[in-house]
C-alpha positions in Angstrom: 26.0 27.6 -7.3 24.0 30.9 -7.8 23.1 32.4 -4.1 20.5 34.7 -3.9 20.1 37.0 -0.1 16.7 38.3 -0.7 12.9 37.4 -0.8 9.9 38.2 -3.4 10.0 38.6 -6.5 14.1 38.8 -6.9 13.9 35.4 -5.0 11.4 33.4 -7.3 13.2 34.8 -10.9 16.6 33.8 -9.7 14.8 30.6 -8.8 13.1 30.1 -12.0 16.0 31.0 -14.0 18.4 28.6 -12.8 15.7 25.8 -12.7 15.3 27.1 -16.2 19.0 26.5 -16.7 18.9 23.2 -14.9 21.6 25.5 -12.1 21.1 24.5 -8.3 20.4 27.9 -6.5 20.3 28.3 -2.7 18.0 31.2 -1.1 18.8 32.9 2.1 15.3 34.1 3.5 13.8 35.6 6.8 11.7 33.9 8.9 9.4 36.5 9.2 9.2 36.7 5.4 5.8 36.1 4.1 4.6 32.9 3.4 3.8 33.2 0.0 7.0 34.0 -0.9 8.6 31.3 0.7 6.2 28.9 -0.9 6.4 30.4 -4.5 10.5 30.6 -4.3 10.2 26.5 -3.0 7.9 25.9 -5.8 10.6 27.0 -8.2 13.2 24.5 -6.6 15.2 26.7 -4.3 16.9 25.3 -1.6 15.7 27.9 0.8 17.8 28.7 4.5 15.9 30.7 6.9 17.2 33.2 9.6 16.4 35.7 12.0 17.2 39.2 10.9 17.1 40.3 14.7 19.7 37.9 15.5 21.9 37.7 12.3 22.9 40.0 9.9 22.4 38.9 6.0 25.3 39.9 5.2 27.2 37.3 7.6 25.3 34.6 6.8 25.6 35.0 2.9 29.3 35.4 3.3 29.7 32.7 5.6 27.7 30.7 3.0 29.9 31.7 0.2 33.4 30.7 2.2 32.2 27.2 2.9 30.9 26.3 -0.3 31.8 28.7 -3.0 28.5 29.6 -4.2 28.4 32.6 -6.5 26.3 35.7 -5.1 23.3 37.1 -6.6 23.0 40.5 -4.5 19.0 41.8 -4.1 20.0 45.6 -4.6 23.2 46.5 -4.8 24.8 45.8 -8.7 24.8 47.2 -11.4 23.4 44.7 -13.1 20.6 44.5 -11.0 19.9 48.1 -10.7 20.1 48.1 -14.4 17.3 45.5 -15.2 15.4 46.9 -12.7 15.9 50.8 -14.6 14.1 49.7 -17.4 10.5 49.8 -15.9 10.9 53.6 -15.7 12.7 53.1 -19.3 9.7 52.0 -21.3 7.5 54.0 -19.0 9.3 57.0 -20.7 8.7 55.8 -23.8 5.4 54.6 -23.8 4.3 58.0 -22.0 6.5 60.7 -22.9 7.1 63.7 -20.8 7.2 63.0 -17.1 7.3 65.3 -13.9 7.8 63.2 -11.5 8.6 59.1 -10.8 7.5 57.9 -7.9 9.3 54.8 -6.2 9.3 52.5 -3.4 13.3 52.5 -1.8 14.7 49.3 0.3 18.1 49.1 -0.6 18.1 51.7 -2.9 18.4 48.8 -6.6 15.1 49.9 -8.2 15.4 53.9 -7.5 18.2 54.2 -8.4 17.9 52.2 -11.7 14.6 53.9 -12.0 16.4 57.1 -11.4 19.4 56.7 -13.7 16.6 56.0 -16.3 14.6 58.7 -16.0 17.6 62.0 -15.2 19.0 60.2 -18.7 15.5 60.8 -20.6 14.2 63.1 -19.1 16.4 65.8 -17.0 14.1 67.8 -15.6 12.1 64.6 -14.3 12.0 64.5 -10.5 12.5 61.2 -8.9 11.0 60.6 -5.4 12.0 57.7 -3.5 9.3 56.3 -0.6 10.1 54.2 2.6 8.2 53.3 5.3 8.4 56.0 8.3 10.3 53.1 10.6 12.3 51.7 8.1 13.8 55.9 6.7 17.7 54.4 6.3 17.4 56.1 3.0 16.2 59.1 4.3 18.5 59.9 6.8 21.2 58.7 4.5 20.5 61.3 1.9 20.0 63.6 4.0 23.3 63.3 6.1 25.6 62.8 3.2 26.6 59.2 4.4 24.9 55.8 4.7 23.2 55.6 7.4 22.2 51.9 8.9 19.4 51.3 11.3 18.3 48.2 13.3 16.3 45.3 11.3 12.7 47.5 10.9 9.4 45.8 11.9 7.3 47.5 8.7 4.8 46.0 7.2 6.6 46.6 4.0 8.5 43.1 4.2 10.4 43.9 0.6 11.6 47.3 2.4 12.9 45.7 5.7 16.5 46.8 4.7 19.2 47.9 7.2 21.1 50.5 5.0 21.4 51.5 1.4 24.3 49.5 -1.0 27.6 50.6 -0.8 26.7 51.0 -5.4 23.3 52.4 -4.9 24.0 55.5 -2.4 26.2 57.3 -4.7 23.7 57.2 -7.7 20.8 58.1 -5.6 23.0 61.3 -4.3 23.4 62.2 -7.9 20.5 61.2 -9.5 17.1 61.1 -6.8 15.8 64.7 -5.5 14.2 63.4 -2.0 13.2 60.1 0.0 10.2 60.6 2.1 8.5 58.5 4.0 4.8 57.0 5.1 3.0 55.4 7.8 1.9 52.3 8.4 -1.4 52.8 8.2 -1.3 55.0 5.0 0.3 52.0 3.1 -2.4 49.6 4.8 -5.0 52.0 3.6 -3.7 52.2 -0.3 -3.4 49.0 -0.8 -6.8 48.6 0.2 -7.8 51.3 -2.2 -6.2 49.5 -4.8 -7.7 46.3 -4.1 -11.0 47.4 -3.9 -11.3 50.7 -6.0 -8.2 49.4 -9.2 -8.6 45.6 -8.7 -5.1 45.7 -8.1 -3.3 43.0 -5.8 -0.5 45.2 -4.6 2.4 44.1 -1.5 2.8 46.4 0.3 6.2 47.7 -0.1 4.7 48.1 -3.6 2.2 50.3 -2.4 4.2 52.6 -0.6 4.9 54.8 -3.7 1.0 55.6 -4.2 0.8 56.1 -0.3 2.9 59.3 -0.5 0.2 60.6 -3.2 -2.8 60.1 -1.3 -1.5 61.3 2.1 -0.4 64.5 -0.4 3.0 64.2 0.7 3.9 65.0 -3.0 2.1 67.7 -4.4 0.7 66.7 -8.0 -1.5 69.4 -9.5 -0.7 69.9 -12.8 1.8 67.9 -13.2 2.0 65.0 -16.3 2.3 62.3 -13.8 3.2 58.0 -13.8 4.0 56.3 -10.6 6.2 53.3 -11.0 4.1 50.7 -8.8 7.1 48.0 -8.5 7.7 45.0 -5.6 5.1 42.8 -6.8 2.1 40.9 -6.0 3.3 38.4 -3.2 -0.2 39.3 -0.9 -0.8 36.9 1.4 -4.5 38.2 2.6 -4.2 35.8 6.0 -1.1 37.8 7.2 -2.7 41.8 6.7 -3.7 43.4 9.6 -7.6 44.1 9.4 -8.0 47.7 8.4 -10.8 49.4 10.7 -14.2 50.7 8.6 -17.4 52.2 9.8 -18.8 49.5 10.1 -16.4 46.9 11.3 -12.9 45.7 10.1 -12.2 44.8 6.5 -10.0 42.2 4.8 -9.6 40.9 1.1 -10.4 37.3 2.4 -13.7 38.0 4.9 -14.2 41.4 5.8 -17.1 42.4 3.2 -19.4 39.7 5.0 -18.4 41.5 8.4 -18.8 45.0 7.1 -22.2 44.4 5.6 -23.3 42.3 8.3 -22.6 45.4 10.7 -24.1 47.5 8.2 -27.2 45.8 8.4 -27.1 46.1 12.2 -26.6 49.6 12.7 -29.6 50.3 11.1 -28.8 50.2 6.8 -31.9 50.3 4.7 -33.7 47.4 4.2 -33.4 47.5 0.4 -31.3 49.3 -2.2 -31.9 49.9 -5.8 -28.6 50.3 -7.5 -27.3 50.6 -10.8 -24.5 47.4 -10.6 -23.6 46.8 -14.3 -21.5 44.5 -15.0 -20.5 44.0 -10.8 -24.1 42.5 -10.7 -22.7 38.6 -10.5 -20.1 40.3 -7.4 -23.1 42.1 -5.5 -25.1 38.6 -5.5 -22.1 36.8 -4.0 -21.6 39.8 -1.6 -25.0 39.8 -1.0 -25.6 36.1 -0.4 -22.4 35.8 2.0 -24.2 38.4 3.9 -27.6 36.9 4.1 -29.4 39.7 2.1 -31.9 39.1 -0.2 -30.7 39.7 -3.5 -33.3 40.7 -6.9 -31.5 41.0 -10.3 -33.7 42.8 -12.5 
């Protein structure tokens, strides 16, 4: 019986596939893990076992899992196999773009840059690949830095897909040989990009994914003149209920309610009365915005 130790999107395809396959696949999963997740991975059939990552380590459960009933392991990061599948975004990135300066990636445990890394050093040598991690989740970091892996207490990031404890045992070497730096980012700058790219891209981003475009904005990665692709990976496994409100002028903003609030408090700090704007093909979106807010609305 395939076992699988990790949520999101490795979660659900392991899922899939052995319903696929008609194979009975058990999940180990956090209980703080999104709920989308969970629901999307029990969609697919999984029988799913919950824990608490502040009181049990992953690792013990899993194995303890394994001893009594001989499941097979399907590790989230660290194989080859895994690093390798997840290596080939970068892969046909290079060949759909060409010359590269820089991949930017998202690091947990350390599967997808160093896959991503392998990739790109292998196409492109003087290509320089930048891992990203949340400031209080920098296991990566430090381990780079001190030349050994370096494990740190479960993290509480937003970045739910980057909540690792340590770099794999197969994915620190490769990163030592083939990724130039892991920074890091707030909180509040991954809050804030993936609200850029929800509103600005129409991109539903998680965000661990967004923690790679995070270190661009905050210009933690200098990028003028460069021939630049960021590697966006992690998913789309939002769940707009569980986001902290991010604070705007005018009130706080969230994908499921906040543009009512934000208008509304608009309004009552004094915005104009009326507005003549060219809305293009958003018109039909400005009436709805407009209507929720109680504003009168003329399509000419």
């Amino acid at each position: 019986m395939p076992r699988n130790g990790w949520q999101g999107n490795h979660a659900q395809a392991i899922a899939l596939a052995c319903r696929l396959l008609g194979v009975p696949v058990t999940v180990v999963m956090p209980t703080d893990a999104p709920s989308v997740k969970y629901d999307a991975t029990a969609a697919y059939g999984a029988e799913i076992i919950q824990y608490d990552r502040q009181k049990i380590a992953r690792e013990a459960l899993t194995d303890e899992l394994i001893s009594q009933h001989g499941y097979t392991l399907v590790p989230p990061f660290d194989s080859e196999y895994i690093l390798a599948g997840q290596g080939t975004a970068v892969k046909e990135l290079v060949e759909d773009t060409g010359e590269l300066d820089y991949v930017i990636t998202p690091c947990g445990g350390g599967g997808l840059l160093s896959g991503s890394a392998i990739s790109a050093k292998h196409a492109l040598p003087n290509c320089r690949v930048i891992g990203v991690e949340p400031e209080i989740a920098d296991d990566g970091r430090q381990s780079l830095r001190s030349g050994k892996i370096v494990a740190i207490p479960a993290p509480e990031t937003i970045a739910d897909g980057l909540r690792t404890t340590s770099l794999g045992k197969i994915t620190f070497p490769l990163i030592q040989e083939y990724v130039d730096d892991i920074i890091t980012v707030s909180e509040d700058e991954i809050i804030r990009t993936m609200y850029f790219l929800w509103t600005r891209m129409k991109l539903v981003v998680e965000p661990s994914g967004a923690a790679g475009l995070s270190a661009t904005l905050a210009t933690l990665v200098s990028l003028e003149g460069t021939r630049f692709r960021l590697v966006v990976a992690e998913g789309e496994n939002l769940d707009s209920q569980e986001l902290p409100a991010l604070e705007m002028p005018y009130g706080q903003f969230r994908p499921d309610s906040g543009l009512r609030d934000c208008l509304n408090g608009w309004l009552a700090a004094g915005g104009p009365h009326h507005e003549v704007m060219n809305l293009g093909r958003h018109a039909a979106d400005w009436q709805v915005f407009c209507q929720l807010a109680g504003i009168e609305y003329v399509a000419v």
